[in-house]
TORFIDREN-75783 format. One record per residue (C-alpha): residue in one letter; x, y, z. Coordinates in pm, whole numbers, padded with zeros to 5 digits, always signed. Example, Ala and Ser with C-alpha at 12.3 -4.5 7.8 and 13.67 -1.06 7.14 Angstrom:
TORFIDREN-75783
a+01230-00450+00780;s+01367-00106+00714;
//
This chain:
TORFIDREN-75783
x+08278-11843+08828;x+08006-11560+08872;x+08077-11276+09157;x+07830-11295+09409;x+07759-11021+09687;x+07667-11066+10037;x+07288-10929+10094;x+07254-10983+10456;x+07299-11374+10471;x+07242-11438+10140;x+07434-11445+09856;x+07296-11246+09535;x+07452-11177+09165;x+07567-10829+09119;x+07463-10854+08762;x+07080-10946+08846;x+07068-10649+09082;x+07204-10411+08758;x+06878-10576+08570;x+06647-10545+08822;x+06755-10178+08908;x+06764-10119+08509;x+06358-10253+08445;x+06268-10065+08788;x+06375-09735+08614;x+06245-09818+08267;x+05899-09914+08400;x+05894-09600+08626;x+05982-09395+08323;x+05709-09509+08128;x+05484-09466+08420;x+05528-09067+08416;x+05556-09045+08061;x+05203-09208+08064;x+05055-09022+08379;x+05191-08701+08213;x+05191-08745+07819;x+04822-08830+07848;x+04686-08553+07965;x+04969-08323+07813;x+04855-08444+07488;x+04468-08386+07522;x+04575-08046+07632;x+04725-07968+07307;x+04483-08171+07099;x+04245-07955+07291;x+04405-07638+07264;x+04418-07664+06810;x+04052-07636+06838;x+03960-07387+06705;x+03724-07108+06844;x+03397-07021+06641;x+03277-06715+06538;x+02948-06609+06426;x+02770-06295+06301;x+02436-06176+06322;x+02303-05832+06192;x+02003-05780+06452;x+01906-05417+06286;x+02016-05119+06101;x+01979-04736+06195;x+01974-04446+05908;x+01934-04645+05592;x+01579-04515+05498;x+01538-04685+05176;x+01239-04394+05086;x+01495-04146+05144;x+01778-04293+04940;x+01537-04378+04631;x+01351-04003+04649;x+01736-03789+04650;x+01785-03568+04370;x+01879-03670+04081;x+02279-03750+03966;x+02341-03626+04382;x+02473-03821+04604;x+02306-03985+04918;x+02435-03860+05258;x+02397-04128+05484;x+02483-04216+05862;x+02421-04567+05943;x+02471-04777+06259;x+02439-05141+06237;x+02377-05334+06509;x+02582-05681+06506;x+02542-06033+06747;x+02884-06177+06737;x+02862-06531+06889;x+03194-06700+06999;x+03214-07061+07106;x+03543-07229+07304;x+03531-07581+07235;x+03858-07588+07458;x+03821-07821+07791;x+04114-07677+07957;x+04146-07308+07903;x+03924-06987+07853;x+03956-06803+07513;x+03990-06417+07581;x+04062-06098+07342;x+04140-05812+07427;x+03979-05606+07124;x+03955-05584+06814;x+03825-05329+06495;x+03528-05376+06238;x+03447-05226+05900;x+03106-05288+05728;x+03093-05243+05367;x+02879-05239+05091;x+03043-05275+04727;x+03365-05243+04843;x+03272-04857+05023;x+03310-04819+05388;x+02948-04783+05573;x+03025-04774+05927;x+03319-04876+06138;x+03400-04950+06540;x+03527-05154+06793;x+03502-05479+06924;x+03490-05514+07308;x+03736-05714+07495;x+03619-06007+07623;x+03677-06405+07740;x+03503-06733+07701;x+03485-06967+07956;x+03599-07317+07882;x+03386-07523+07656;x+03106-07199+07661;x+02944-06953+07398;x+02929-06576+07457;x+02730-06323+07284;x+02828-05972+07236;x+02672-05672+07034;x+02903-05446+06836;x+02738-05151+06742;x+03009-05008+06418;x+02899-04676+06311;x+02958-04432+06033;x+02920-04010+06005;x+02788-03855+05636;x+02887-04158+05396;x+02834-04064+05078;x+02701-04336+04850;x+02693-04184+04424;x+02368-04232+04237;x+02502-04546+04085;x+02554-04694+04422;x+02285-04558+04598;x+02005-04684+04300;x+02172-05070+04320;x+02165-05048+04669;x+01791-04896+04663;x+01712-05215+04377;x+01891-05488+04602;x+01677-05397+04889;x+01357-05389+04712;x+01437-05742+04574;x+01574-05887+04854;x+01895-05958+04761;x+02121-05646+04944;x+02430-05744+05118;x+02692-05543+05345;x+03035-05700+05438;x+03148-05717+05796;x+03552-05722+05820;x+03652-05801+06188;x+04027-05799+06284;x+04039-05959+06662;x+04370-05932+06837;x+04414-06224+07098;x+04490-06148+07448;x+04822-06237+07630;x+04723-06525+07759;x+04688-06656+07409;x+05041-06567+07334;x+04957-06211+07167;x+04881-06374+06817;x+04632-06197+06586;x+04374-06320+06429;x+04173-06222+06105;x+03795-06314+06073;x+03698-06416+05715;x+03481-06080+05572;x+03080-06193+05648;x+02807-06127+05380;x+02505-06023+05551;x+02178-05977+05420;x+02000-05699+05463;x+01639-05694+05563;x+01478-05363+05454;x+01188-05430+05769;x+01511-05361+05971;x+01671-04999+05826;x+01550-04695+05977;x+01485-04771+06315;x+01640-04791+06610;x+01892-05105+06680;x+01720-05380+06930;x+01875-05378+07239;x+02088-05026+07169;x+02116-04660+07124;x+02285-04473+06890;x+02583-04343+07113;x+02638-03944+07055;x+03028-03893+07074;x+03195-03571+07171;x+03438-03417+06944;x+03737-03579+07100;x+03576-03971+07059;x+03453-03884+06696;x+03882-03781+06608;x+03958-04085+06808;x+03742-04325+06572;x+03803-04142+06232;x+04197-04197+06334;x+04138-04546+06356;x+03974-04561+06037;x+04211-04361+05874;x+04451-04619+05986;x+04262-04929+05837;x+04235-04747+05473;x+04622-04650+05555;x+04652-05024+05553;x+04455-05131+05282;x+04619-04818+05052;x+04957-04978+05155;x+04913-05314+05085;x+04709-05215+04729;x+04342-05354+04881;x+04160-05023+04855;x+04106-04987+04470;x+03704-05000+04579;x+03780-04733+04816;x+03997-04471+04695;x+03988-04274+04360;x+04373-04199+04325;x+04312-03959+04018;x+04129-03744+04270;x+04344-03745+04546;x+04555-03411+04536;x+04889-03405+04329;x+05056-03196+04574;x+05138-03525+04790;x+05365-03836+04713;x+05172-04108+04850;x+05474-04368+04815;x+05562-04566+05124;x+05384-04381+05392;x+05114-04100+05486;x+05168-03786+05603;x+04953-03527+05715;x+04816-03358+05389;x+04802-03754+05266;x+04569-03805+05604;x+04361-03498+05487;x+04278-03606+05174;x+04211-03957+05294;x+03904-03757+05562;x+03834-03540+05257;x+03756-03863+05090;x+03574-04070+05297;x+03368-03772+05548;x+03353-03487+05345;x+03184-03359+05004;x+03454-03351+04697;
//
């Protein structure tokens, strides 16, 4: 004979309660997992998309192409370019802004460094595109005659590119990842050397902002000598036998790095 439990003036199962109790709390469980998991799971879905970049070289200061293709003879060009770049970032995210808080860029032709800056912090408003101009600059680049007449030739037919290297470090908020932007061929139009950037001045830096970039530089090509990238940028049979460059740089190593890159050999 079933127990039965007095409920006021009636008589009800124990056992029926248990069930009743039992789908109550299964059906509010699924409840929350549905009010919750929904949304918790378009927030994640959301948050893998991934943020666009795109690059745009507006103009180019102190490339004179009648310059470079009248220099002397077996000399090398001395050139000080600033380039000025668009860089377009969409957030497809619905639920959260995309912000950096900086980040560095090389341009390159031919594997030698042109010009070389920062990228401005910045943040993107949910499911928004900015637009920023970086303005990388570089101080008596040397190009050889070799490099200077295939750059003169590629800009007479067209067919010149540079190489824009961006390395974009996420802000906090993004959970202090890094990110690396895929290097950017960019066409050169030769209607667009020698003048003035659109939109932008070339900024004149005291001595203490011109160390401050050239130390950041120095960095980046301590990077790329360490992890064995920089065979199109360093000539190790001229760098000075005085120095064992094995594992790290010191300050004579740093020296002839600048001599390298700023100076005349």
């Amino acid at each position: 004979m079933a127990r039965t439990a007095l409920y006021g003036s009636k008589e009800v199962d124990p056992l029926l309660v248990l069930q009743t109790k039992v789908i109550i709390l299964f059906y509010g469980m699924v409840t929350i997992v549905l009010v919750l998991g929904i949304p918790a799971a378009a927030l994640l879905s959301n948050a893998a998309e991934k943020v666009k970049y795109t690059l745009d070289l507006a103009a180019v200061e102190g490339m004179d192409v009648a310059a470079a293709a009248t220099a002397g003879a077996g000399g090398s060009t001395v050139i000080s370019p600033a380039f000025n770049l668009t860089l377009r970032v969409e957030n497809p995210r619905t639920f959260r802004p995309w912000c950096l808080d900086r980040g560095d860029v090389v341009v390159s032709y031919s594997g030698v460094a042109l010009a070389w800056g920062r990228v401005p912090g910045f943040c993107v408003q949910k499911r928004s595109t900015a637009k920023l101009t970086v303005v990388p600059w570089g101080k008596n680049v040397h190009l050889s005659q070799e490099l200077r007449e295939r750059f003169v030739s590629e800009l007479k037919e067209g067919t010149a590119k540079v190489y824009v290297e961006m390395k974009l470090h996420y802000y906090y908020a993004n959970f202090g990842m890094a990110a690396f932007a895929p290097s950017t061929g960019m066409m050169v139009d030769s209607n667009k050397t020698g003048g003035s950037p659109a939109g932008t001045s070339k900024q004149t830096l005291s001595a203490e902002e011109m160390d401050d970039q050239l130390e950041q530089f120095t960095s980046l090509m301590q990077q790329k000598f360490l992890s064995g990238e920089d065979f199109g940028h360093m000539d190790y049979s001229r760098i000075d036998n005085d120095e064992m460059l094995d594992d790290h740089w010191s300050k004579e190593a740093n020296y002839d790095a600048g001599e390298k890159y700023f100076e005349e050999d």
